[in-house]
C-alpha positions as CSV (number, residue, x, y, z in Angstrom):
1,X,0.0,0.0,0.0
2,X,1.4,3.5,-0.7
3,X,-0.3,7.1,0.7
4,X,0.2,10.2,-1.1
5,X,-0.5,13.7,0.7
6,X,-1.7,16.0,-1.6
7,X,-4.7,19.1,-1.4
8,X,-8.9,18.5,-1.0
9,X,-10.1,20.0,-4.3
10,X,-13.7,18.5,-3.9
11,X,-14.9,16.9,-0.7
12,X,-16.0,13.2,-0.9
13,X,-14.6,10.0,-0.9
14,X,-14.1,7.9,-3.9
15,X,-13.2,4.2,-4.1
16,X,-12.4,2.5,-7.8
17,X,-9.9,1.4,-10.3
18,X,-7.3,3.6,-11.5
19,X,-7.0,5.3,-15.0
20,X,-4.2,6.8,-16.1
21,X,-5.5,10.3,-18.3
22,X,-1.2,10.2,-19.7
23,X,0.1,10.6,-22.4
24,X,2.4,7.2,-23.6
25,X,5.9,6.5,-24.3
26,X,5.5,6.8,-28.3
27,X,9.4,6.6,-29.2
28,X,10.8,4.6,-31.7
29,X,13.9,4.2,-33.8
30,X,14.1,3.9,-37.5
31,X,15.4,0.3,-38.3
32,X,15.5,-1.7,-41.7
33,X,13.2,-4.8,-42.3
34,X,13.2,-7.5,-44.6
35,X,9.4,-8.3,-45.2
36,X,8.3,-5.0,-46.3
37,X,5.2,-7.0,-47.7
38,X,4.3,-8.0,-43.8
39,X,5.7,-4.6,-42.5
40,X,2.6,-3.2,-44.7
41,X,0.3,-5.3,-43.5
42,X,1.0,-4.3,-40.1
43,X,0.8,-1.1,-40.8
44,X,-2.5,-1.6,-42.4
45,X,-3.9,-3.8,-38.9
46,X,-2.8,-0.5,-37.3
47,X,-5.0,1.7,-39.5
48,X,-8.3,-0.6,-39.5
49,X,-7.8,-0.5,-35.5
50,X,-7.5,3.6,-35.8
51,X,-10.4,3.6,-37.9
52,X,-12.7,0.9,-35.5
53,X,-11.9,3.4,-32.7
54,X,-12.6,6.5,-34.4
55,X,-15.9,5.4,-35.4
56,X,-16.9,4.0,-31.7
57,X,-15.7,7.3,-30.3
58,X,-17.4,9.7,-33.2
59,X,-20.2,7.3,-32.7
60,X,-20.4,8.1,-28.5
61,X,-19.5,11.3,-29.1
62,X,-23.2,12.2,-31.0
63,X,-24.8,10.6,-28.5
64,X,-23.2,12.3,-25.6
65,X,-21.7,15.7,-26.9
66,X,-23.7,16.4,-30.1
67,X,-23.0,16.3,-33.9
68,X,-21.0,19.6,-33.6
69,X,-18.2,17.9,-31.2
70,X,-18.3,14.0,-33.1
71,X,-17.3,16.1,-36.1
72,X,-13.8,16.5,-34.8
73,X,-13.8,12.4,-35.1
74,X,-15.3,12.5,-38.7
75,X,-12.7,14.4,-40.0
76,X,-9.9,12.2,-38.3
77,X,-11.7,9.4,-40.4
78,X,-11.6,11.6,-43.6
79,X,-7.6,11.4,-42.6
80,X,-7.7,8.3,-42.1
81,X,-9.0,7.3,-45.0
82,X,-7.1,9.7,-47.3
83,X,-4.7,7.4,-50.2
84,X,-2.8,10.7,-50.5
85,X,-1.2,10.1,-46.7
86,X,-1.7,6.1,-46.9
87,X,-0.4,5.4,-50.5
88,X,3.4,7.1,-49.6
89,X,3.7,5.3,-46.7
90,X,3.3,2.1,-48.1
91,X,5.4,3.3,-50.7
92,X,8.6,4.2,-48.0
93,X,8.3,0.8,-46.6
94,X,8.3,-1.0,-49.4
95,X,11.0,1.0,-51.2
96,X,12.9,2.1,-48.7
97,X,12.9,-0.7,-46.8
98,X,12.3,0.6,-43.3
99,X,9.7,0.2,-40.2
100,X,6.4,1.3,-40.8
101,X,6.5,3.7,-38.0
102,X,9.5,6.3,-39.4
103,X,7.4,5.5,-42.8
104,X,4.6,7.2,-40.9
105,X,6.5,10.0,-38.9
106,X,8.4,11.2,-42.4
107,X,5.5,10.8,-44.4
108,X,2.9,12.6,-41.8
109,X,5.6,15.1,-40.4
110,X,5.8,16.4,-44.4
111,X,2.1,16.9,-44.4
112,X,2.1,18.7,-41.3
113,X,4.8,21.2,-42.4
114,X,3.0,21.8,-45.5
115,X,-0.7,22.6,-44.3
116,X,0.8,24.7,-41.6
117,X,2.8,27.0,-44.2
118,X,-0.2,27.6,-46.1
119,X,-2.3,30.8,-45.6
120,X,-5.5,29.2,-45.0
121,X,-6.9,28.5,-41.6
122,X,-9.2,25.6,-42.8
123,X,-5.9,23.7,-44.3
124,X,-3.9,24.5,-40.7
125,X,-6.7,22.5,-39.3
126,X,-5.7,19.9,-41.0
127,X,-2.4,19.8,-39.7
128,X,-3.6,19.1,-36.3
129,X,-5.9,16.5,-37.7
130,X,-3.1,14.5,-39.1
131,X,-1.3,14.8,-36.0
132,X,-4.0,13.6,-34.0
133,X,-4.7,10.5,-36.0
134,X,-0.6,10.1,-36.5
135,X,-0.8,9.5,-33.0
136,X,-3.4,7.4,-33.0
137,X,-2.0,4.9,-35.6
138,X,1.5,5.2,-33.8
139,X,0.2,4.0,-30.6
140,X,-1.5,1.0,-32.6
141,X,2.0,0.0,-34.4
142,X,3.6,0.1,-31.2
143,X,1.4,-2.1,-29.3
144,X,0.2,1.0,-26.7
145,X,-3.2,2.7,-25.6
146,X,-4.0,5.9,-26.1
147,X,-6.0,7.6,-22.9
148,X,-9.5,8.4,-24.0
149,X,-11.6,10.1,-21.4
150,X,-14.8,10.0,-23.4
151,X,-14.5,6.3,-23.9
152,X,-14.3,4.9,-20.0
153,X,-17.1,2.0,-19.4
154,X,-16.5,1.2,-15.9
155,X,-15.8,2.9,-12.2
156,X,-12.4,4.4,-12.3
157,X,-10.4,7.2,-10.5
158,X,-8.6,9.6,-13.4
159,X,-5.2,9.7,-12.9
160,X,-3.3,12.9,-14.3
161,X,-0.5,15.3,-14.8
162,X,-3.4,18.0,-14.2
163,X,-6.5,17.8,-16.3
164,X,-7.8,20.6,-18.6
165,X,-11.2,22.4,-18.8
166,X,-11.6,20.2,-21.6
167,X,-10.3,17.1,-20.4
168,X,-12.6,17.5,-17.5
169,X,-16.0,18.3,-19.4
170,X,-15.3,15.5,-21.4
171,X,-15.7,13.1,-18.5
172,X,-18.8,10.8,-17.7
173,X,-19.5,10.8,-14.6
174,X,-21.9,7.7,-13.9
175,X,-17.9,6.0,-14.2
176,X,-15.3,8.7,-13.0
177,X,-16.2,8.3,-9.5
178,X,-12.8,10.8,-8.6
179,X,-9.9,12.2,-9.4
180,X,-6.5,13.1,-8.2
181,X,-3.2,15.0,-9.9
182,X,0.0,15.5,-9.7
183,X,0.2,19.5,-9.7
184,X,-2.7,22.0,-9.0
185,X,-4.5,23.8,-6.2
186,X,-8.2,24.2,-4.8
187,X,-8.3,26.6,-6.9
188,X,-7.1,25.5,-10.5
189,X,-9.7,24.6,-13.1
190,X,-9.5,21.2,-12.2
191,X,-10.6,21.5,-8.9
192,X,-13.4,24.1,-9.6
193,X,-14.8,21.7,-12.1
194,X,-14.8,18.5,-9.9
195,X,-16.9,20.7,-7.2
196,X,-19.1,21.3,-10.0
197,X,-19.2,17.8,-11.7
198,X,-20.1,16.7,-7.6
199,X,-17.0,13.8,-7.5
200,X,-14.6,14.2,-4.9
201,X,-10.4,15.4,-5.9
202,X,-7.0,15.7,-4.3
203,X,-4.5,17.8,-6.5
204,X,-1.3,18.2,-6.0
205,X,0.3,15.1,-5.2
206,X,3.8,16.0,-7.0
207,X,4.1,11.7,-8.0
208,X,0.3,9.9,-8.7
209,X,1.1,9.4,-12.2
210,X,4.8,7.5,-11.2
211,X,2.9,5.9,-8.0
212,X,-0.6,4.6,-9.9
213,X,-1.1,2.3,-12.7
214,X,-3.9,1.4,-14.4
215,X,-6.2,-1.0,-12.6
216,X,-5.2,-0.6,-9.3
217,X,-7.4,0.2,-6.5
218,X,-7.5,3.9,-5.2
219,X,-9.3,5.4,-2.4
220,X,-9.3,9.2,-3.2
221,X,-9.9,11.1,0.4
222,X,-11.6,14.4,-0.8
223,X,-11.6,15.4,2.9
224,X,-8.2,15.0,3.9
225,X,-6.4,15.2,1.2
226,X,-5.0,11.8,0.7
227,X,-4.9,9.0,-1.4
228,X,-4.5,5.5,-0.8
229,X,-3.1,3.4,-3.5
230,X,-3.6,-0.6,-2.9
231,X,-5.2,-0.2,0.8
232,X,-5.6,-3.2,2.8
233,X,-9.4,-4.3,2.9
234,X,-9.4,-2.7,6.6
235,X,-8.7,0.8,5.1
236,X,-11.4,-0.2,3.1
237,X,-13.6,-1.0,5.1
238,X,-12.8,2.0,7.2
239,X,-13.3,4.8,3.9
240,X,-16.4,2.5,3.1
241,X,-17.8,3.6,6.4
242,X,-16.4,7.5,6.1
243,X,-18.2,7.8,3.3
244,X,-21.4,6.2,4.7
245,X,-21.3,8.9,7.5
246,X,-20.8,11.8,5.2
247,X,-23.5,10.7,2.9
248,X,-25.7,11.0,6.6
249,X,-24.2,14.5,6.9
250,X,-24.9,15.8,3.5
251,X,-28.9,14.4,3.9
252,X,-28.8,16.3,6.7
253,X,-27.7,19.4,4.8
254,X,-30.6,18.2,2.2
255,X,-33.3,19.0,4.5
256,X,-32.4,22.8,3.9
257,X,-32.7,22.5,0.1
258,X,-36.3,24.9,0.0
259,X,-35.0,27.2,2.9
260,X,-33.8,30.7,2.0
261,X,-30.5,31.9,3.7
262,X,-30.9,33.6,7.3
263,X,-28.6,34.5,9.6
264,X,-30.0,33.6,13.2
265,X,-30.6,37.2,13.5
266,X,-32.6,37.7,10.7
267,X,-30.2,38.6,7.7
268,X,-30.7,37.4,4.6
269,X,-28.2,36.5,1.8
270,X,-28.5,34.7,-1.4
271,X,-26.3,31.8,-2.0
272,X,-25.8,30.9,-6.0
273,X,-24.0,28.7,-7.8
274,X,-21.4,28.4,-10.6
275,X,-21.7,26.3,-13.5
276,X,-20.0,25.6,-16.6
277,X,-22.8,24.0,-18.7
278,X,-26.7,23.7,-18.8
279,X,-25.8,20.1,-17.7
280,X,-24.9,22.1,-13.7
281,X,-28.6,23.1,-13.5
282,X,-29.5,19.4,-11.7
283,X,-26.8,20.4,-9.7
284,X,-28.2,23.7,-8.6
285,X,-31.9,22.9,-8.3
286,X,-30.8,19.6,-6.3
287,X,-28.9,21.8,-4.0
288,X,-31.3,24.9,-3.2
289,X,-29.3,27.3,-5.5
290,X,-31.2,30.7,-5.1
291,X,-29.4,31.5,-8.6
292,X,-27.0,31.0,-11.2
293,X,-23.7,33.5,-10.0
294,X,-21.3,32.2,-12.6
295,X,-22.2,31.2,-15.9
296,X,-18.2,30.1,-17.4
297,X,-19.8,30.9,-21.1
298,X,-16.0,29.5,-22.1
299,X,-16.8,25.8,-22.3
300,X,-19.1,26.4,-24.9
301,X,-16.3,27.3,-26.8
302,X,-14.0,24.3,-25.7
303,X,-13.4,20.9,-27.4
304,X,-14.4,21.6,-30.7
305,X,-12.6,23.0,-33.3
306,X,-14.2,25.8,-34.4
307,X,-16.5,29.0,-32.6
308,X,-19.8,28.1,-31.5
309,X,-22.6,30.1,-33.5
310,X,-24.7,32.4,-32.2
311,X,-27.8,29.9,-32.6
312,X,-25.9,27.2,-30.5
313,X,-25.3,30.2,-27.8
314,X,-28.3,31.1,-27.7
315,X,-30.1,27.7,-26.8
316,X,-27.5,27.6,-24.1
317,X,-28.5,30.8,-22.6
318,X,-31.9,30.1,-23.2
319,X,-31.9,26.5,-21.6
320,X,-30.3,27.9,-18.4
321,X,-32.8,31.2,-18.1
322,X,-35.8,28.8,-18.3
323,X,-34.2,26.4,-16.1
324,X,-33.6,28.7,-13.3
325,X,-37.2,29.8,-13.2
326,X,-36.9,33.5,-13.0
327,X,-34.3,33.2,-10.7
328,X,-31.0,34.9,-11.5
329,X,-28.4,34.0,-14.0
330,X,-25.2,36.1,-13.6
331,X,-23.5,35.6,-17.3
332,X,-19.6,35.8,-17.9
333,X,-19.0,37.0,-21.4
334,X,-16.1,34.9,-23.1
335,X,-13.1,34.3,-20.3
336,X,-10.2,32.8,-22.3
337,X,-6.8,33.0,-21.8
338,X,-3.9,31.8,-19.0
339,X,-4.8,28.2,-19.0
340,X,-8.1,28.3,-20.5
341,X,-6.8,28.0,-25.1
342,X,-9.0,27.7,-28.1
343,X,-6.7,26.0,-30.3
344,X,-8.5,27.4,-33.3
345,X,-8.0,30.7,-32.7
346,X,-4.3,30.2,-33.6
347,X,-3.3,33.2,-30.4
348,X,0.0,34.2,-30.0
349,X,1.7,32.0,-27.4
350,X,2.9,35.0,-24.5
351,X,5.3,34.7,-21.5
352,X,2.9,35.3,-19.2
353,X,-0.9,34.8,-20.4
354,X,-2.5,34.9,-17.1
355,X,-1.3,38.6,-17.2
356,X,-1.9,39.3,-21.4
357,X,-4.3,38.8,-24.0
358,X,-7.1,37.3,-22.1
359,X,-11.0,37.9,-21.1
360,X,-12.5,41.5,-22.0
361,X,-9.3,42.2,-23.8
362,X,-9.4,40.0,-26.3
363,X,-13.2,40.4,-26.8
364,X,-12.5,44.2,-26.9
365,X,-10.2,43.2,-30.1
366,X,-11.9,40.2,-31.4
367,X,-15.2,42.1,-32.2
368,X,-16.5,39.6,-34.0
369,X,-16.7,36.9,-31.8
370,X,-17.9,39.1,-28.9
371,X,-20.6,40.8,-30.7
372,X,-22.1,37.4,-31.8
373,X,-21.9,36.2,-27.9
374,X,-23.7,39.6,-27.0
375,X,-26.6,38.9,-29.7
376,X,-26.9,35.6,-28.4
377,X,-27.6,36.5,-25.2
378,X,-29.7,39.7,-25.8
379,X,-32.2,37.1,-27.7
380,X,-32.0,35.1,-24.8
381,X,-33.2,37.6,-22.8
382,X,-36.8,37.3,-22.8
383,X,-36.4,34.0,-21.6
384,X,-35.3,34.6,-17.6
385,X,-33.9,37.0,-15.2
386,X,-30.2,37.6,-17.3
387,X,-27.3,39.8,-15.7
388,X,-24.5,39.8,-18.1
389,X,-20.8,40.4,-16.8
390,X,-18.0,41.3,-18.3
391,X,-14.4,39.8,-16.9
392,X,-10.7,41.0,-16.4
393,X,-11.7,44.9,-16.3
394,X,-8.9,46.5,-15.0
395,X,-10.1,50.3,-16.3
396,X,-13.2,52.2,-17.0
397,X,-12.2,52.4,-20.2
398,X,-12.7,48.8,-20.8
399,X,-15.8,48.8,-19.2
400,X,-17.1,51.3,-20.8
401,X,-16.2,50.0,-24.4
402,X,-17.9,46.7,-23.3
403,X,-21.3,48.5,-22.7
404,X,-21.5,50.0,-26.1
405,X,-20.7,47.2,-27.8
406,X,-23.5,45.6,-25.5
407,X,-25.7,48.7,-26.7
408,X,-25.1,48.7,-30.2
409,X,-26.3,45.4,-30.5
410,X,-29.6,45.3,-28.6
411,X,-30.0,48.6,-30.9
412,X,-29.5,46.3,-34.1
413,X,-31.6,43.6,-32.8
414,X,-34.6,45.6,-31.7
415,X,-34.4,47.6,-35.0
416,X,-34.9,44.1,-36.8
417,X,-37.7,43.4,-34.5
418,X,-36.1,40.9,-32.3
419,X,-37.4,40.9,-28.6
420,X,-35.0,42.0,-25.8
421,X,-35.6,42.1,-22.0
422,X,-35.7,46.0,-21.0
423,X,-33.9,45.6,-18.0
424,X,-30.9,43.6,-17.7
425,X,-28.2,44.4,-15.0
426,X,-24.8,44.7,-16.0
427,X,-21.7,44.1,-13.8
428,X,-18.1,43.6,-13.8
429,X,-15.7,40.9,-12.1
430,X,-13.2,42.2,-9.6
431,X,-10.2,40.4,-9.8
432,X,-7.7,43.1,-10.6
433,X,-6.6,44.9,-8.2
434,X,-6.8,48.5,-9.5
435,X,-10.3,48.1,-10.5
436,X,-10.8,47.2,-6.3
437,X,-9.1,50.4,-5.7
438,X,-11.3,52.5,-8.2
439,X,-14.6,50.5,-7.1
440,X,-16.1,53.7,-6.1
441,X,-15.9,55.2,-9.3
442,X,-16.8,52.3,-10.7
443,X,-20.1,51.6,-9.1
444,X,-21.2,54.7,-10.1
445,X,-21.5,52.9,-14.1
446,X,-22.2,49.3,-13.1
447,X,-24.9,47.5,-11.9
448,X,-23.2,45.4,-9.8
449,X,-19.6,43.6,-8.8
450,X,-18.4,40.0,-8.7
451,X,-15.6,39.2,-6.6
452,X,-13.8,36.9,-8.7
453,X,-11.2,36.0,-5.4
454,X,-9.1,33.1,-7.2
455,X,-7.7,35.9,-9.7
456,X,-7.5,38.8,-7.0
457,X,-5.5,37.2,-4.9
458,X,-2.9,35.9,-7.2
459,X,-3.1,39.5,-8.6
460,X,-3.0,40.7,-5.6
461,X,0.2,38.4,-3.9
462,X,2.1,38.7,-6.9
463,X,1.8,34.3,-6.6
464,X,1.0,32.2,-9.5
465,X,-2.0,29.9,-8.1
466,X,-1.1,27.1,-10.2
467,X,2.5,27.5,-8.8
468,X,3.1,25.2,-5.3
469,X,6.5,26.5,-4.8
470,X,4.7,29.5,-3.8
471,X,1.1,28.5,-3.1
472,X,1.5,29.8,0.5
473,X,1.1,32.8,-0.9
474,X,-2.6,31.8,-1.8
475,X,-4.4,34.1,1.4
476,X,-7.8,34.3,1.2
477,X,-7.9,35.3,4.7
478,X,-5.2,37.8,4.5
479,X,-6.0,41.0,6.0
480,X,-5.0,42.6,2.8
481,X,-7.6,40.8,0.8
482,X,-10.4,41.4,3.1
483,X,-9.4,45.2,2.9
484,X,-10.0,44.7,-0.7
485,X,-13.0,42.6,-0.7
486,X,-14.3,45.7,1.9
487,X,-13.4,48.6,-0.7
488,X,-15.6,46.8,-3.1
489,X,-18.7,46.0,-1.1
490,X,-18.5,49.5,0.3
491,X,-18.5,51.4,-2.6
492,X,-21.1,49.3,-4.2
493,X,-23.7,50.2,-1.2
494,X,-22.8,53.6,-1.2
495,X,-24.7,53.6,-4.5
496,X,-27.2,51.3,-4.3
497,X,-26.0,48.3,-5.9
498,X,-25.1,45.0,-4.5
499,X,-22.1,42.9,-4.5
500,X,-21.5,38.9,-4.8
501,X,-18.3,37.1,-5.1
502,X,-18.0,34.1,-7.4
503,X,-14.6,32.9,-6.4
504,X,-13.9,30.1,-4.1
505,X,-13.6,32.0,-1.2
506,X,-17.5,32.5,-1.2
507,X,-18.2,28.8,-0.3
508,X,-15.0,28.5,2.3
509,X,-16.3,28.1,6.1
510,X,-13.6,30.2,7.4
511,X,-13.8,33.0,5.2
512,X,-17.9,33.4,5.0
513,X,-18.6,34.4,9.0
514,X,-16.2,37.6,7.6
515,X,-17.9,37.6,4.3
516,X,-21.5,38.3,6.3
517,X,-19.7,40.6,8.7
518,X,-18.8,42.9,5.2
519,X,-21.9,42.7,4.2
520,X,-21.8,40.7,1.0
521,X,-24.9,40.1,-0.6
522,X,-24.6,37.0,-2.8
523,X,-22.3,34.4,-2.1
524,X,-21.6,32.1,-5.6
525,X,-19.9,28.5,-5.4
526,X,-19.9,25.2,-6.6
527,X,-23.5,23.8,-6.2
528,X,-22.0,20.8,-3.7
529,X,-20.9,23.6,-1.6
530,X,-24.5,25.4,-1.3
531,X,-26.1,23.4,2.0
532,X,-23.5,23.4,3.8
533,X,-23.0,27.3,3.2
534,X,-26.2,27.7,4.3
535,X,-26.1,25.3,7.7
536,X,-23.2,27.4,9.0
537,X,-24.9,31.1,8.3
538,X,-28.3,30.2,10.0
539,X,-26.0,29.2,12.6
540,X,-23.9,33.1,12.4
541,X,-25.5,36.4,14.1
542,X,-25.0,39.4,11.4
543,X,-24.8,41.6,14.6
544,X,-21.6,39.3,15.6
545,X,-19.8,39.2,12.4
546,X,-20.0,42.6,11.7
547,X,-17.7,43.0,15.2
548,X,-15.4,40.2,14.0
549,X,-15.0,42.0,10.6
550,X,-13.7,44.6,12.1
551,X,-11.5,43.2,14.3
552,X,-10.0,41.2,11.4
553,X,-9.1,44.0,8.9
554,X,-7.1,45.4,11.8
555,X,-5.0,42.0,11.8
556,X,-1.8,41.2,10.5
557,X,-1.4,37.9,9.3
558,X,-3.7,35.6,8.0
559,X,-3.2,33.0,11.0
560,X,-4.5,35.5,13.1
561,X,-7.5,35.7,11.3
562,X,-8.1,32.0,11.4
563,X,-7.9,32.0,14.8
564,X,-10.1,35.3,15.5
565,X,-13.0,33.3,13.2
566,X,-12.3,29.9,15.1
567,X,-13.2,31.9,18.3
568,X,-16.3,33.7,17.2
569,X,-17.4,30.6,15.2
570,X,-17.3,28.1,18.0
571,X,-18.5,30.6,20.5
572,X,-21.8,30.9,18.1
């Protein structure tokens, strides 16, 4: 049996097979071969197996992402199935007498450098696609298996380097049962998603990929931390029975489900959720979401290879409006950039993207594809109570160019008679630290802020969050942060207007008795995370936490602050 220590992304327990989401060993070396006839027909085994897997995947993918997302596979078979590609291969081996893998490599790796030079982003695609299916046949000759995700048929625990927005949204989870990595944080995109795809995570284990192989038994503790690789059927036994007893706790949570969120003093906050796809809504309803607080519109644009239309955006928008009922949907406009790529979009690759072309700035230059996301969800509208927001605005400027564009095109629409909802709020994400600083100006224009905390404390600590030589640095409790977090509610209720905080620090128990004290009005998290937010608040007197609050910004390091709510909380 082996233990790893790493970080609880997603509470839970998970108990299942391993499955290693990493990449293979795909090296080779070019050697000479007698039978060329026989290397041929290997080769040609390899390719009938590429093509019986492209079709069951293409064929899963319909049923389970839609005809827009199988018809990456299609054109892998097109490839595939190309004599242009197949014919010079055969034609290396045979005359040149070597293994049918460098015949493959030389042959594709030509393609590859010719579509790229051409000026034509349809035939640049292509390059990729022959890579891919390259790959593919590669793995075949030399005997290996490609990871595929999208393809898993029975319980496992996803074992990875870190796992992508992509990778992630690609999993099913009636099988991935958990997941654990060897980098990342609580708050990396992995994490967030596994909160939001309800299956329990530990990141950041430096070695699961060197420790776990495929089919071997893993208990993943999303409560600790830990993960236990080959346990003995008495540590078995013994998660078999944590689990039971948090699966009592969380019915208990349950029975809050229809109960709005009061303090035991009377104050009342709303507690939303963020989701990533209409798919979240079970999540939400299941879990007494009293609204939608962040809608990530960017998987809409993932794991396809090309922008989604405004038609597809629009049923999107328009299936979570009507799902919520009326209740509130807080829309991101398009956040891509730092770790979140489009491959299509062919961006510059920058030293630092986490601080470059990214979210409102790219949107700001990219008209196109920001206008058509702004139709889409003007025509959605009609349809529920929409807020839009815009991300990454770090000047009034920005924000300011962002509302015209928003204006001009409810302008064209109602001109050509389309119906548009004549009130919806628009509001900004804080997570830069000068727009914190400017908030009062700033809520003089908007209709409300988001406190997007995973950004504004990396911002604001100068500390990569995806970096663990430094992820001490990661604060939410720091007395700096709350001064920030303070600025920003402030200003907001000096004019009116409210402020809500979609970052992971809304749904962490030591940080929301503070959060009330501020005065935050809407606190947005993963769905799993809703219940148990609200057990602890109608357990919290406003009155109290207003006193701790203050006594907190007036701190200096963020174990005091842990310490000061540990009193206050256990004396409540």
């Amino acid at each position: 049996m082996t233990f790893l220590q790493g970080i609880a992304a997603s509470n839970g327990i998970a108990i299942a097979k391993g499955y290693r989401l990493v990449e293979p060993d795909l090296s080779f070396e070019k050697t000479t071969i007698g039978d060329s006839t026989a290397e041929v027909e290997r080769f040609r085994k390899a390719m009938a197996k590429s093509k019986s897997e492209l079709e069951a995947i293409r064929d899963k993918a319909k049923v389970d992402l839609g005809a827009d997302k199988a018809a990456i596979f299609e054109a892998h078979l097109l490839v595939l199935s190309d004599p242009e590609l197949n014919a010079p291969i055969e034609d290396k081996i045979q005359s040149e007498k070597v293994n049918a893998e460098s015949a493959l490599k030389e042959t594709a790796d030509m393609f590859v450098l010719m579509f790229e030079q051409m000026d034509n982003e349809y035939m640049k695609e292509r390059a990729a696609d022959i890579r891919d299916v390259t790959k593919r046949v590669l793995a075949h000759l030399l005997g290996v298996q490609l990871p595929n995700p999208s393809m898993i048929a029975e319980e496992v625990i996803i074992v990875a380097e870190d796992l992508t927005p992509s990778d992630t949204a690609q999993l099913n989870r009636t099988f991935v049962k958990g997941f654990t990595t060897n980098i990342g944080g609580r708050t990396s995109h992995s994490a967030i998603m596994a909160r939001s795809m309800e299956i329990p995570a530990v990141v950041g284990t430096k070695t699961a990929t060197e420790e776990i192989i495929n089919g071997d038994l893993v208990v993943v503790d999303g409560l600790k931390g830990e993960v236990h690789i080959n346990p003995t059927p008495e540590l078995v036994a013994e998660y078999r029975k944590v689990h039971e007893d948090y699966e009592v706790q969380k019915a208990e949570w349950a029975k809050l489900v229809n109960e709005p969120t009061i303090t035991n003093d009377g104050h009342h906050v709303e507690l939303a959720a963020n989701i990533g796809t209409p798919k979240d809504l079970k999540g939400v309803i299941e879990n007494g979401g009293e609204g939608v607080g962040l809608y990530r519109t960017e998987f809409l644009y993932m794991g396809r290879d090309q922008l989604p239309t405004e038609d597809e955006q629009f049923e999107s928008y328009k299936a979570v409006l009507e799902g919520m009922a009326g209740k509130p949907v807080v829309v991101r406009t398009l956040d891509i950039g730092g770790d979140k790529e489009l491959p299509y979009l062919d961006l510059p690759k920058e030293m630092n993207p986490f601080l470059g072309f990214r979210a409102i700035r790219l949107c700001l230059e990219e008209q196109g594809i920001f206008r058509t996301q702004l139709r889409a969800l003007l025509r959605a509208s009609t349809f529920g109570n929409l807020k839009i927001m815009f991300p990454m605005i770090a000047t009034l400027d920005e924000f300011r160019a962002a509302k015209a564009i928003l204006e001009e095109e409810r302008q064209n629409l109602v001109s050509a008679g389309q119906a548009v909802a004549d009130k919806i709020e628009l509001g900004i994400m804080v997570e830069i630290p000068s727009t914190a600083v400017l908030a009062d100006q700033f809520a003089k224009e908007v209709d409300f802020f988001s406190i997007g905390t995973n950004d504004l404390i990396q911002y604001t600590m100068a500390a990569d969050r995806m970096n663990q030589r430094v992820s001490y640095l990661y604060q939410p409790y720091s007395p700096s942060i709350l001064r920030l977090v303070k600025m920003v509610i402030d200003a907001a209720h000096a004019e009116g207007k409210w402020a809500g905080m979609c970052g992971e620090m809304a749904g962490d128990e030591t940080a929301i008795p503070v959060l009330i004290g501020l005065g935050l009005d809407e606190f947005s998290m993963s769905a799993t995370s809703i219940l148990k937010a609200r057990s602890l608040i109608k357990n919290l007197k406003k009155d109290d936490m207003e006193k701790l609050a203050q006594e907190v910004l007036n701190m200096q390091t963020t174990s005091q602050v842990i310490e000061a709510v540990q009193s206050a909380t256990t004396k409540n």
